[in-house]
C-alpha positions as CSV (number, residue, x, y, z in Angstrom):
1,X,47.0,49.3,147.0
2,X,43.3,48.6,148.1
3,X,41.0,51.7,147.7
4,X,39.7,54.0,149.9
5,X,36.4,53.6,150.8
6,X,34.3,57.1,151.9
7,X,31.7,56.6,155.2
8,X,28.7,57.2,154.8
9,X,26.3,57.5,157.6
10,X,22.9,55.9,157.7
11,X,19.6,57.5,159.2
12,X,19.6,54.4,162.5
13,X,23.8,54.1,163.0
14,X,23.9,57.8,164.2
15,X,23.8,58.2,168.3
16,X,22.6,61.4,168.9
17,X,23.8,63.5,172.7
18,X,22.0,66.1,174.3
19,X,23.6,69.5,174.8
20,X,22.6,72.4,177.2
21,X,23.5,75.8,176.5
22,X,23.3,78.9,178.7
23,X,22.5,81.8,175.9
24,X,22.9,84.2,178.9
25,X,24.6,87.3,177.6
26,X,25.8,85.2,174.3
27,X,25.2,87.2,170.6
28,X,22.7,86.2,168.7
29,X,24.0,85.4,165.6
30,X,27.5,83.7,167.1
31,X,25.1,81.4,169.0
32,X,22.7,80.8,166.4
33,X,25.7,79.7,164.0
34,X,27.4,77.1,166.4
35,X,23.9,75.6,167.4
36,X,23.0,75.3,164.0
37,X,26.7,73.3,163.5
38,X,25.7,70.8,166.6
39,X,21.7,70.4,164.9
40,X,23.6,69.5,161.4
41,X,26.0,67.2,162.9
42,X,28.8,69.2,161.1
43,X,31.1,69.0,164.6
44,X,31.1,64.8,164.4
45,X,33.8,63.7,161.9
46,X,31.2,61.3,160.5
47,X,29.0,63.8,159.2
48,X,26.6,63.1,155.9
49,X,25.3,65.9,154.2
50,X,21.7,63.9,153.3
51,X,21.4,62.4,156.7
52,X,20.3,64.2,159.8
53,X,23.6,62.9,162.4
54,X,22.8,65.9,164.8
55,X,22.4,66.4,168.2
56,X,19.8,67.7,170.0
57,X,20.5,71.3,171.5
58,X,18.3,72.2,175.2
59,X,18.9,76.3,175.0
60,X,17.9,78.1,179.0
61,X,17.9,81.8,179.5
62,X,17.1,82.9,175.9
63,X,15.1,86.1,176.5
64,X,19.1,87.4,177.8
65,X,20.7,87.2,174.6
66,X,22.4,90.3,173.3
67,X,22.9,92.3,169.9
68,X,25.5,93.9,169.1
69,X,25.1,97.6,168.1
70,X,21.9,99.3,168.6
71,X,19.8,96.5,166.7
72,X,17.6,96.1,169.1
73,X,16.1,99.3,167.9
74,X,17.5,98.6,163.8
75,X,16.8,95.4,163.3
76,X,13.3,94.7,161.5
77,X,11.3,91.5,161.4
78,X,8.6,90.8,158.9
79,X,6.1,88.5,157.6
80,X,3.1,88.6,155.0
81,X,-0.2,88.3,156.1
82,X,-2.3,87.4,153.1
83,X,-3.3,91.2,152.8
84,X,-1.4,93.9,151.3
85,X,1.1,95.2,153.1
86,X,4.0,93.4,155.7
87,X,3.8,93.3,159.0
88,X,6.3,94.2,160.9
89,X,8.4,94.2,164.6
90,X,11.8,95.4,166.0
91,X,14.1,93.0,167.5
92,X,13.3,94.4,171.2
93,X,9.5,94.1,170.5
94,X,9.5,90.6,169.5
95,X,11.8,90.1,172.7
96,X,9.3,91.4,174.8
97,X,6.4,89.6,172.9
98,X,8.1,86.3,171.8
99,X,11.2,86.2,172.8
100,X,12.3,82.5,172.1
101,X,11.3,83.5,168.6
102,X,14.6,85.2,168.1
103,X,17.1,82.9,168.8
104,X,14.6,80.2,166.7
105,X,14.5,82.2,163.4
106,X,18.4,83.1,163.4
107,X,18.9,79.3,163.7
108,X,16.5,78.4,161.5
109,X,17.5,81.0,158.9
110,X,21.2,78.4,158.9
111,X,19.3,75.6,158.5
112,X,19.0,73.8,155.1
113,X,15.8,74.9,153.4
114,X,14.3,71.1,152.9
115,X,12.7,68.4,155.0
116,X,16.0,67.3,156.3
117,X,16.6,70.9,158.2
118,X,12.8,71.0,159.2
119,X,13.4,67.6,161.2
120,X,17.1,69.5,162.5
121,X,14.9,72.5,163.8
122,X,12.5,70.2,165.7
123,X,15.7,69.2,167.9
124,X,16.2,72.7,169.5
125,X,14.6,73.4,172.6
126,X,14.4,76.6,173.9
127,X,13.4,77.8,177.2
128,X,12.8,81.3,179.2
129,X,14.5,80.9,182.6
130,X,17.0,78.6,183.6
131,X,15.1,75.8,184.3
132,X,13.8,73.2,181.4
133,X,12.3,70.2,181.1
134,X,14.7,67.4,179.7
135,X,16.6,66.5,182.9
136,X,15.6,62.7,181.8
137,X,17.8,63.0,178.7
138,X,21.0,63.9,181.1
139,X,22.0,67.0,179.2
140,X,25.6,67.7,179.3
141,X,26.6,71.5,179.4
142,X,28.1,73.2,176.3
143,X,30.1,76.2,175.8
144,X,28.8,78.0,172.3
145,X,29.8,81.2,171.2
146,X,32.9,82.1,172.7
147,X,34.7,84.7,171.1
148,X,38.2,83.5,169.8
């Protein structure tokens, strides 16, 4: 019986689609944990964990994503300055301020924590509106974060 020999994908043999998602009235974290899937390549059956075999995600209408529950309100971002003391922001703050910032950090926050999901990140796109600018790269739609 001949063995079995495992596929393993190398970093130029991986053709990588565009996607484009509508993240109008979509939850955050359900989005945010099927486009991080699609950046990994986890949703292709050839799949490498040390190899980046993703696609590249175009997201519109991101300042209309939705919480659930009040965190809006709840929810808490913060970061260190370099002096003592955080700063923080509430969730509908940093909508109003940045609001492309919260779909970015929920995906990024799924990411691997190396090189390899810093180079994933760099293939979302995220736009406020419903227009965006990679009509060149054809785009197909995507349906992400539909409740089961």
């Amino acid at each position: 019986m001949p063995a079995q020999k495992t596929y393993m994908a190398k970093t130029g043999e991986v053709d990588q689609k565009w996607w484009l998602v509508d993240a109008e009235s979509k939850i955050v974290g359900r989005l945010a944990s099927d486009i991080a899937t699609v950046l990994m390549g986890k949703h292709k059956p050839e799949y490498t964990p040390h190899v980046d075999t993703g696609d590249f995600v175009v997201v519109v209408n991101v300042e209309k994503v939705v919480f659930t529950g009040n965190k809006w309100d709840k929810k808490e971002y913060t970061w260190y300055t370099g002096y003592p003391g955080l700063r923080s922001e509430t969730a509908g703050d940093r909508l109003e301020k940045k609001p492309r910032e919260i779909l970015r950090e929920a995906v990024r926050r799924m990411l691997p924590k190396n090189k390899l999901g810093r180079q994933m990140l760099s293939k979302l796109k995220l736009f406020v509106g419903p227009d965006h600018s990679h009509q060149a790269q054809q785009p197909e739609p995507r349906e992400m974060a539909v409740k089961n």
